[in-house]
N, C-alpha and C positions, 0 to 999 in steps of 0.2 A: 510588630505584626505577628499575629498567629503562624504555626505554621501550618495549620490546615488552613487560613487566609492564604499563605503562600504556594502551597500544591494546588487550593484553586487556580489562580493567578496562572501557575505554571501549565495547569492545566488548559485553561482556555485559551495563552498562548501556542499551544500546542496545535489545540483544535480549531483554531483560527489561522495560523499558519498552512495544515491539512486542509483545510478548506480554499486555498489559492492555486493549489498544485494543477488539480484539474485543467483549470486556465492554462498555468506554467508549461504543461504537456500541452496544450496545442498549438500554444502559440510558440514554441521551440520545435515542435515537429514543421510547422512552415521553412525553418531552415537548413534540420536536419532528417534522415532515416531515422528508423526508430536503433538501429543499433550505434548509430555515429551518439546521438542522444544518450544513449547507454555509457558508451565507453567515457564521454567527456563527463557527465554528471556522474558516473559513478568515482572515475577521479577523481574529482570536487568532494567529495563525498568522502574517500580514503583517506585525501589530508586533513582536512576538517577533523574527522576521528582521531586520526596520530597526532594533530595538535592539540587535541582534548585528553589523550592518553601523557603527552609531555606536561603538558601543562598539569595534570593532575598528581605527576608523578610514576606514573603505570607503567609508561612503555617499556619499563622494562618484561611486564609480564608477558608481553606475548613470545616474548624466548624463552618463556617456561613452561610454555605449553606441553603435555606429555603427548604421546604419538596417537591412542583414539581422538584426543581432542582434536589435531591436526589435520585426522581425516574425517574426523563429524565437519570439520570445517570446510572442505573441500565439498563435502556433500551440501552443507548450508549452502556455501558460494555458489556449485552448481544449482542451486535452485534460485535462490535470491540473493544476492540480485540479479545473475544472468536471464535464466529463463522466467521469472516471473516479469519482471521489467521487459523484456525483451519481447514478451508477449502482450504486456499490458499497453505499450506505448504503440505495439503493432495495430492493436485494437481503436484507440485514442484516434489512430491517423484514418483509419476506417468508420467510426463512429463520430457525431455529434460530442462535443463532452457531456452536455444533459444526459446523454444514454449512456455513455461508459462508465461515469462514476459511480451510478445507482447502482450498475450491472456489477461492476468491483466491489461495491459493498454489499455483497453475501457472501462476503470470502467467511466470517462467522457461523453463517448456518451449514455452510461445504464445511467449516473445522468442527463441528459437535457431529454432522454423521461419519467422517475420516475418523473420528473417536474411538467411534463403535470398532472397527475388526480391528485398529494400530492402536489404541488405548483398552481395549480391553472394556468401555465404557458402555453402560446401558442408555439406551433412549426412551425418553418416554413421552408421554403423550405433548408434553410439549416444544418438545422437540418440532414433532410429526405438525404438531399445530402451526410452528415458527416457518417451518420449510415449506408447506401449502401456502399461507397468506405469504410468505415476501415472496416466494417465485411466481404467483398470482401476479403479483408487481413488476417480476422481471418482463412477463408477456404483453403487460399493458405500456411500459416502457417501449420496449421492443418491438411492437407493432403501432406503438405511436395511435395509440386509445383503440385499436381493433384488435382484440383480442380475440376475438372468434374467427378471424380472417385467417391467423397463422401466418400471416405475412409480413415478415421481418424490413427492417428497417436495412440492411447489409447483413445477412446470415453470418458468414464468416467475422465480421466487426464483435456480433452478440455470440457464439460461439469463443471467440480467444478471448473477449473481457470473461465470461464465464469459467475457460479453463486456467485461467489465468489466478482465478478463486480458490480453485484446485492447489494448484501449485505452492500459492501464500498457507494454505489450512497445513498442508504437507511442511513446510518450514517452521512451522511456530510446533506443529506437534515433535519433531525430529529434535527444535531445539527445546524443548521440555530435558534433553537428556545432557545439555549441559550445564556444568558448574561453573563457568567460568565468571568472569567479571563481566556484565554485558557489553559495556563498552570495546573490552578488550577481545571477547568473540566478536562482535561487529566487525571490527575492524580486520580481523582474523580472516573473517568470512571474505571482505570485500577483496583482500589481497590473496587471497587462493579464487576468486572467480574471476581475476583479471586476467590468465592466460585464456579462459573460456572466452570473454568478451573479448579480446584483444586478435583471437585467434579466428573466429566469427566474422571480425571487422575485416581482417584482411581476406578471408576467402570471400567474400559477398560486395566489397565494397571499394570503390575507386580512392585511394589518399589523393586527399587535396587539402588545401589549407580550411580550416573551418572560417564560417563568418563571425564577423564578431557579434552579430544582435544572436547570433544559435548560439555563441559561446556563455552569452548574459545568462539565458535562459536556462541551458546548460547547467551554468554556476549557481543558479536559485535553486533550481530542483535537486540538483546535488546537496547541495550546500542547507536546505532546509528538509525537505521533503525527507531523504535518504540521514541526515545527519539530526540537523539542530533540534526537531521534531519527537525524535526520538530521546534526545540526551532532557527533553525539557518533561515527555510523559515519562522518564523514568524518574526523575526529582519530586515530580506531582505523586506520583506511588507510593515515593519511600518519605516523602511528608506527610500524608495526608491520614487520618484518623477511619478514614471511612472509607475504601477503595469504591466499596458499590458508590456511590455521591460523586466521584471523582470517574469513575468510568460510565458514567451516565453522559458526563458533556462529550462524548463523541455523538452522540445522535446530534447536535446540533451542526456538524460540519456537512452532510450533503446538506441541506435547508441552506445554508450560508456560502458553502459551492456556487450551489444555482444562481447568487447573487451576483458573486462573480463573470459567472457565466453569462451571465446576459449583458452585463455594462461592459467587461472588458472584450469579452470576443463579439457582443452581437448576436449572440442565437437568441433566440426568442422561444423563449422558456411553454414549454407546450402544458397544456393541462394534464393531458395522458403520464406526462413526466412528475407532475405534481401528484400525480393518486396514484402513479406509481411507485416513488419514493415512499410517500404515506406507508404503503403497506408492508414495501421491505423493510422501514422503521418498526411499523407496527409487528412483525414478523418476530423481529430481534428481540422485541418487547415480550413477546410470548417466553421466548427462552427463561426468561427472569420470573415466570409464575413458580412460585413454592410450590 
């Protein structure tokens, strides 16, 4: 087999995995808060990583971390996973999942205008083009085909999946400034945000024993979403001949979302939600004009 046969491969398991989560968060917020959800998935998430760093050989590096990297790290963790998760799953439990996933995928065109004044980076017309057509899509999502009405679906639900976009653009731009091994910032990251998540849980939240079906669910979203997803698009990356070809199959994961979305939870997939996504896809698509 090729290895750009194999970074597809990894790829589309990638984006097929992403595309379950949506589900995975609602149907685990039935058992949990959205920060109980955090704390157990994101541990799931932690080990999974150090047994990917053992396994690989690495762990030793993250005790060689030097002292900016430590606290770039602290800053990742305080962003993501704590508050982006924490926010995103708050949304999740307020919104449909048809609406919060579309709404979470502009986190792309929120990271090319954060560019602009934190990168130093120009926009240009297609930028301006991309941000018009997909938030066209966010309103018609969000008002469930009445777009003219201004009348949201849950304001505050479309609001935190939104700043929640925010939060992820600010993450990926911050870690532009690290060297490290990605695996082993990952992991970095998630064990300096578990005093934030751990410390959140006890001021907000009654200890009780979790359930086991929250615990499942828990361990999927950890365990893929936050981990395995990641470890399989960076193999598809550093395989592949063609990044643009290979970064293209993420448009097929909200389409394939929605799929889930209806068989496994039930919602019944609205049109509004369909010519909504259309155009946050199409939106994205702009960015890519030479």
């Amino acid at each position: 087999m090729t290895s750009q046969r194999q970074a597809i491969l990894y790829g589309l398991g990638a984006v097929l995995l992403w595309s379950t989560v949506a589900t995975a968060f609602k149907l685990s917020l039935r058992h949990f808060s959205p920060i109980e959800l955090l704390l157990y998935s994101g541990s799931f998430s932690t080990l999974l990583l150090g047994a990917i760093l053992l396994f690989q050989g690495k762990f030793h590096l993250v005790f060689q971390c030097s002292r900016p990297e430590y606290l770039l790290s602290i800053l990742l963790g305080l962003l993501s996973p704590f508050l982006y998760y924490l926010i995103l799953f708050k949304a999740y439990e307020l919104l449909p999942a048809q609406q919060a996933q579309p709404l979470n995928y502009t986190w792309a065109i929120t990271l090319s205008l954060l560019a602009v004044p934190l990168l130093k980076q120009k926009i240009g017309w297609q930028q301006w083009l991309a941000l018009l057509v997909s938030y066209c899509g966010v309103v018609v999502i969000a008002t469930e085909g009445r777009p003219f009405s201004l009348q949201f679906t849950d304001p505050l639900g479309v609001a935190l999946a939104l700043i929640s976009t925010v939060i992820w653009a600010l993450y990926w731009i911050f870690s532009t400034r690290d060297r490290r091994d990605p695996v082993v910032g990952l992991f970095v990251n998630f064990l300096c945000s578990f005093p934030f998540v751990f410390g959140y849980y006890l001021l907000t939240t009654e200890l009780r024993m979790p359930p086991l079906s929250g615990l499942l669910g828990a361990a999927y979203v950890g365990t893929f979403e936050m981990g395995i997803c990641f470890v399989l698009w960076l193999m598809a990356m550093k395989l592949t001949d063609s990044t643009a070809r290979i970064s293209n199959l993420i448009f097929l994961s909200p389409f394939l979302s929605l799929v889930f979305i209806h068989f496994l939870l039930g919602e019944e997939i609205l049109a509004a939600t369909f010519i909504g996504l259309v155009l946050i896809v199409a939106g994205l698509f702009c960015q890519r004009i030479r």
